[in-house]
N, C-alpha and C positions, 0 to 999 in steps of 0.2 A: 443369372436369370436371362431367360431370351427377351430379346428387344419387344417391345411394343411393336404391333401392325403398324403401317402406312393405312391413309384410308382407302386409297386405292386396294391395298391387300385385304382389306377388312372388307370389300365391296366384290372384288374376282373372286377370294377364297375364302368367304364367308359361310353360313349354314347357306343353305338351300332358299329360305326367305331371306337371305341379306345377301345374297349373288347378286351375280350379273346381272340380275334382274333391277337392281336397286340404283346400275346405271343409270346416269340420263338420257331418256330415249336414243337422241342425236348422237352419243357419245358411243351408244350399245351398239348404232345400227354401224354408226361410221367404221367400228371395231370387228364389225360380221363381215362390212366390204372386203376389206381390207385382208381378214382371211381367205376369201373366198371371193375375188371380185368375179371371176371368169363364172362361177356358180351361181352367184346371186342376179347378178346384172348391172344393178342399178337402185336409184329412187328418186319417187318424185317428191320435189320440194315444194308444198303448197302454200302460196302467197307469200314470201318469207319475204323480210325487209332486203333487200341488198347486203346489209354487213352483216346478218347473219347467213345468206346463201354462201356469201365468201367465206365465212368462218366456218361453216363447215365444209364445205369443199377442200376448205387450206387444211383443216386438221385429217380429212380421208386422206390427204397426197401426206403428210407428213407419216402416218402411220404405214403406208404402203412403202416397200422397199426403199432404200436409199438413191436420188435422182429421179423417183418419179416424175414423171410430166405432169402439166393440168393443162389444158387445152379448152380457149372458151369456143364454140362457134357462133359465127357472127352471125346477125338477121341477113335474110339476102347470100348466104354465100353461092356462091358457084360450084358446081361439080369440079372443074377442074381445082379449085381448094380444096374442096371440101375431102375429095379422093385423088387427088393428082393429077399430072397431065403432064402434057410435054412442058420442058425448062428453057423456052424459045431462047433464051438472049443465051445458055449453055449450049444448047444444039447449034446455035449460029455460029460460035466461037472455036467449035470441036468438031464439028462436020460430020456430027454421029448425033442420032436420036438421045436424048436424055432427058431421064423419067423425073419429074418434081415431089417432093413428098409432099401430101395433101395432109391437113389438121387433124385427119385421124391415124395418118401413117406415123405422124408424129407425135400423137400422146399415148404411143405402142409401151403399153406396161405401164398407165399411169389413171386420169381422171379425164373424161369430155364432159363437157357443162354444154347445155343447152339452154339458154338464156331465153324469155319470150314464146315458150316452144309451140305457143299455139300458133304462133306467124311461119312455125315451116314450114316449107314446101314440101311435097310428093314426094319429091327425088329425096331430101334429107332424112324425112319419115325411113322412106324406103332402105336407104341405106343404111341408118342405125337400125332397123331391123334385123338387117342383112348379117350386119356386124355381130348383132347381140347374140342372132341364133350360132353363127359358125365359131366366132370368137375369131373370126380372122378378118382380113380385106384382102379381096381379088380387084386386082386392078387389070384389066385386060380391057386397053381400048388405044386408039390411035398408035399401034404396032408396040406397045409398053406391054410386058407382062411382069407384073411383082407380086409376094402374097406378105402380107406384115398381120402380125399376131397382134390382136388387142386385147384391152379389157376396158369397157365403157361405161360412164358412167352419167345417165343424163338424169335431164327433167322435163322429161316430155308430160304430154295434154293426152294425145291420139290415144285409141284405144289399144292400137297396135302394138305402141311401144310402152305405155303403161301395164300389158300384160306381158310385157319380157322383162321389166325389172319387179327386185322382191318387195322391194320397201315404199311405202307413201310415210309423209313425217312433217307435219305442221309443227314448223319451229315456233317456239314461245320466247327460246332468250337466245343468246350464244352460246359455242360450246367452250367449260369449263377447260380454259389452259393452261391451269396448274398440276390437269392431272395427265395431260400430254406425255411430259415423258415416262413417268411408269407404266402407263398403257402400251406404249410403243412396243417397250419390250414383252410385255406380254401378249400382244398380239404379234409379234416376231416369233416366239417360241408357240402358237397355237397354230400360227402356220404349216409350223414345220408336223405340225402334228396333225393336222386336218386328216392326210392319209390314210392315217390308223384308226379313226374314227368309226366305229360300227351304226349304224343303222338299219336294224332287220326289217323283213317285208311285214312283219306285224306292224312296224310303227306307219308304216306307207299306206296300207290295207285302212288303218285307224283314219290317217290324215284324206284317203280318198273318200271316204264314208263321212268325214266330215262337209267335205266341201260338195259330197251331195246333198248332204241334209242340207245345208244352206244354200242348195239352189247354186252354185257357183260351176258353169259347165268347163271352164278352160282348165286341162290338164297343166299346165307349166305351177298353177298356185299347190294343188299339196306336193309336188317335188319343188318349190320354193321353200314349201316347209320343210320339209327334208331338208334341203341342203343349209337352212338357216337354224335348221336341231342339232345337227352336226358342225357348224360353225359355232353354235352356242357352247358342245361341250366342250370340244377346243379350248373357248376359251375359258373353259372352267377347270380342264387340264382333266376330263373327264375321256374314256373311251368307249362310250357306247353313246347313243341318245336315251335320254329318260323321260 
């Protein structure tokens, strides 16, 4: 006789009413990033206690490849942190220019947390903008040129960069970390499948018709949806959006 499900299996591979859907929000959204971070963007975290901001943060880096980064930015940082600069005590030492990596060069392929986000400055807005739209960082300034690939993941306020990520998510508890490891690998195998993912311009046609009936003028939310239909069937081990 086959084995009984896990409940994890009975939650991903279940009917249609007892899918993915029957995740817990946090757990669903953390599982779409992670497919799809460079697609989705991001989310905002509204009002969340401290240990659960961390507890979900720690479980998106866990789900993401192995050795992801997490990266917090701090109140206050500086551009040269924040995006790099010159390595002065290195350049002194070598008697050549040398570039510093800045806290977004360095969570390249992982999570940035934005703590506080309504205390950011211009320039930090600015720049996670910059990021989210290109998926990369140009660093061209005081004779440094670098380009380092990201994937970002904040909790901005502004309006700027709440319409570049997909998700908003008022935590209620923490997320469940006994179901950690089965998820992993099922969002490791939805990855690899994102690719072949169909989404025809019927389903895009439907989702831009919606977001005019509700009055909602910014194009990025129905290709949010999109790309969060297509991450959904992923991870339902589905090849089309339905």
């Amino acid at each position: 006789m086959p084995s009984s499900p896990s409940s994890l299996e009975r939650k991903v591979n279940g009917s249609p009413a007892e899918g993915v859907q029957s995740l817990d929000d946090a757990l669903l959204i953390a599982a779409l990033l992670a497919i799809d971070p460079r697609g989705l963007g991001g989310v905002v975290l509204d009002h969340p206690m401290h240990e659960q901001a961390r507890a979900f943060t720690d479980a998106l880096q866990q789900l993401l490849p192995p050795d992801a980064p997490l990266r917090r930015i701090p109140i206050g940082v500086s551009a040269d942190r924040l995006i790099g600069g010159v390595d002065l005590a290195a350049t002194l030492s070598s008697g050549r220019l040398v570039a510093e990596r800045g806290v977004l060069a360095a969570a390249d392929g992982g999570v940035v947390v934005l703590p506080m986000s309504e205390r950011a400055t211009v320039s930090v807005r600015t720049t996670l903008c910059e990021v989210l739209d290109s998926g990369s960082l140009q660093v061209a300034r005081d004779g440094i040129g670098a380009l380092h690939d990201e994937s970002v993941d904040d909790e901005a306020i502004h309006p700027a960069l709440t319409d570049r990520v997909a998700f908003r998510l008022a935590l209620k508890h923490s997320i469940d970390a006994d179901a950690m490891g089965e998820l992993r690998t099922t969002v490791f195998d939805a990855r690899g499948r994102l690719g072949d993912v169909v989404g025809d311009d019927v389903w895009l046609s439907a989702l831009c018709q919606t977001a005019d009936a509700f009055g909602i003028a910014s194009m990025r939310a129905p290709l949010f949806a999109l790309r969060c239909a297509r991450a959904h069937a992923a991870l339902e081990s589905r090849d089309a959006v339905s």
